[in-house]
C-alpha positions as CSV (number, residue, x, y, z in Angstrom):
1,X,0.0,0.0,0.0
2,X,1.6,3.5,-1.0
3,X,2.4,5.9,1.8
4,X,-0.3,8.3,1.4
5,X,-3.3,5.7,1.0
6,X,-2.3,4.3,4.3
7,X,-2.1,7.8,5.9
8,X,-5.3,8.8,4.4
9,X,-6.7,5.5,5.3
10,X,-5.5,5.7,9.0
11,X,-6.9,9.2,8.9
12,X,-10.5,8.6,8.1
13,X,-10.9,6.1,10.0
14,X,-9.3,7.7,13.8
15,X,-11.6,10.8,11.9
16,X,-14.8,8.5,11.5
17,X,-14.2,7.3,15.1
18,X,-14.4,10.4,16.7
19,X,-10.7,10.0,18.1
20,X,-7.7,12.1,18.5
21,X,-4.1,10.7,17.5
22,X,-4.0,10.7,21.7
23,X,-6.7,8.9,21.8
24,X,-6.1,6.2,19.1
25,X,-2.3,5.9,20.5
26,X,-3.6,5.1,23.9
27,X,-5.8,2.4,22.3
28,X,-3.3,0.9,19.9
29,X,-0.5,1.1,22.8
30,X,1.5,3.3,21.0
31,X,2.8,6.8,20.9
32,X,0.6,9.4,19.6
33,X,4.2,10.5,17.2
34,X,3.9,7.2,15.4
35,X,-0.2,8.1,14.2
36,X,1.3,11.5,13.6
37,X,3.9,9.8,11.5
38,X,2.1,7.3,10.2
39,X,-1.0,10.0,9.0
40,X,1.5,12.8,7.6
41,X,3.0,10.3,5.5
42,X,6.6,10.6,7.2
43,X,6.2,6.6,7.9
44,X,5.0,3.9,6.1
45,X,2.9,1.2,8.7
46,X,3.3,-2.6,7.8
47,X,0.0,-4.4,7.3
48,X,0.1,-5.8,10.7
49,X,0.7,-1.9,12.3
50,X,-2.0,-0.6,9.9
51,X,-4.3,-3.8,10.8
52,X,-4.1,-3.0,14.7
53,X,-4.1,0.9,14.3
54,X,-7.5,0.6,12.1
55,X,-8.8,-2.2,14.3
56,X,-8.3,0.0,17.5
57,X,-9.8,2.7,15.7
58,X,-13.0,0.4,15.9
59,X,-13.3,-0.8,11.9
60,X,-12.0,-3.7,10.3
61,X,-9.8,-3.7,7.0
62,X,-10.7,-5.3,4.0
63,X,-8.2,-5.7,0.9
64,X,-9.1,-6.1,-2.2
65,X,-7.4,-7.1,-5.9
66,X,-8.8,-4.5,-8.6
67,X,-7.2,-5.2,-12.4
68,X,-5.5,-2.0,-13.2
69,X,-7.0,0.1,-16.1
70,X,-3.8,-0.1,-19.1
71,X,-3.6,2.9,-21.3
72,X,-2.6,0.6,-24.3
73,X,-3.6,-2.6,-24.4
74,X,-3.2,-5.5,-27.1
75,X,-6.0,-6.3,-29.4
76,X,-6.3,-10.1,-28.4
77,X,-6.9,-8.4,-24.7
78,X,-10.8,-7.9,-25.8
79,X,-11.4,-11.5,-27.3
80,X,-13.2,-12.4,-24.0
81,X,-15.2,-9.8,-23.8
82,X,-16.2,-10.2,-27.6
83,X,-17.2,-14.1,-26.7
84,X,-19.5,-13.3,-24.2
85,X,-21.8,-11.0,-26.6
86,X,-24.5,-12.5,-28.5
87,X,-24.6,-13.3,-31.8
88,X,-26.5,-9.9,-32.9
89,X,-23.8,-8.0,-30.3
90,X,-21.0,-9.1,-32.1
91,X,-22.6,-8.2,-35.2
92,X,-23.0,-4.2,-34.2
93,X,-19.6,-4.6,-32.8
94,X,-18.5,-5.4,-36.3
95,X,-20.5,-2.9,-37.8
96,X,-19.4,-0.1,-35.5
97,X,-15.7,-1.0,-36.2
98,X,-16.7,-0.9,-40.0
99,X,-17.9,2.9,-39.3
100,X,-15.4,3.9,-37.8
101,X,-12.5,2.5,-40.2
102,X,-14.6,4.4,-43.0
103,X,-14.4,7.5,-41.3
104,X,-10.9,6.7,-40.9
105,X,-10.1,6.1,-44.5
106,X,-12.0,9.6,-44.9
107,X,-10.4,11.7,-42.5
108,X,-6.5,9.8,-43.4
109,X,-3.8,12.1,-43.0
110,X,-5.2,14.8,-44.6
111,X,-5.1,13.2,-48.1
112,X,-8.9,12.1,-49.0
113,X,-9.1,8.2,-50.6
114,X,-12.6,8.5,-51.6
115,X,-12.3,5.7,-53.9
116,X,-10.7,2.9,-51.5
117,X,-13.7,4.4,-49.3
118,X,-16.3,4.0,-52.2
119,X,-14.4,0.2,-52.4
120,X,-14.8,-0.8,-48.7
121,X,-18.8,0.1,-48.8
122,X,-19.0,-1.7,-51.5
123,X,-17.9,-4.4,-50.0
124,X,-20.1,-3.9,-46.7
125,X,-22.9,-3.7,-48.7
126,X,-22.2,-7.6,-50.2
127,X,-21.8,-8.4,-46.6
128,X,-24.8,-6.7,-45.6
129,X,-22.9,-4.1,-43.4
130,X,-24.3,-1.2,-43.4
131,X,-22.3,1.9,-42.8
């Protein structure tokens, strides 16, 4: 856990308790320096010290695993998601990519290809994509 989530963390919860860094070092048997510490983000508490601070604070501590969000990602990263739509899903999935590589092709880089574009809805239309 990063410094200042377990400071803000030990925070809230002496805050929520209605307890002073006295008070919550007097409960946790420790010196009312190390919340001090511990809250300004001077220290960084193990999981057992943060455990028995929070417990003595009167709440328990749950941790959780969350998948972090990537900023790129590779394409085969969304084939399970893909398998879980439905047929019909998959299909405006397909057509939505199909758009949205047209306006591509359109837009380029800065050079129009209005005849490859004229090509590819020619060829959604034997598909029966429409775009």
């Amino acid at each position: 856990m990063a410094v200042t989530q377990a400071s803000r963390l030990l925070a809230s919860a002496r805050r929520r308790a209605g307890l002073t860094q006295r008070d919550l070092a007097r409960r946790a048997r420790t010196s009312q320096s190390v919340i001090a510490r511990i809250e300004c983000g001077a220290t960084s508490p193990g999981c057992k010290t943060l455990l028995r601070l929070v417990s003595s604070a009167g709440f328990d501590l749950h941790v959780t695993l969350n998948p972090r969000v990537r900023g790129r990602s590779h394409m085969l990263d969304d084939v399970p998601r893909i398998l879980r739509l439905t047929p019909e899903e998959r299909l405006l999935e397909l057509r939505n990519a199909a758009r949205f590589l047209a306006a591509a092709v359109r837009v380029g880089d800065g050079r129009a290809r209005p005849a490859r574009a004229r090509l590819h809805r020619a060829r959604a239309r034997r598909t029966d994509l429409q775009l």
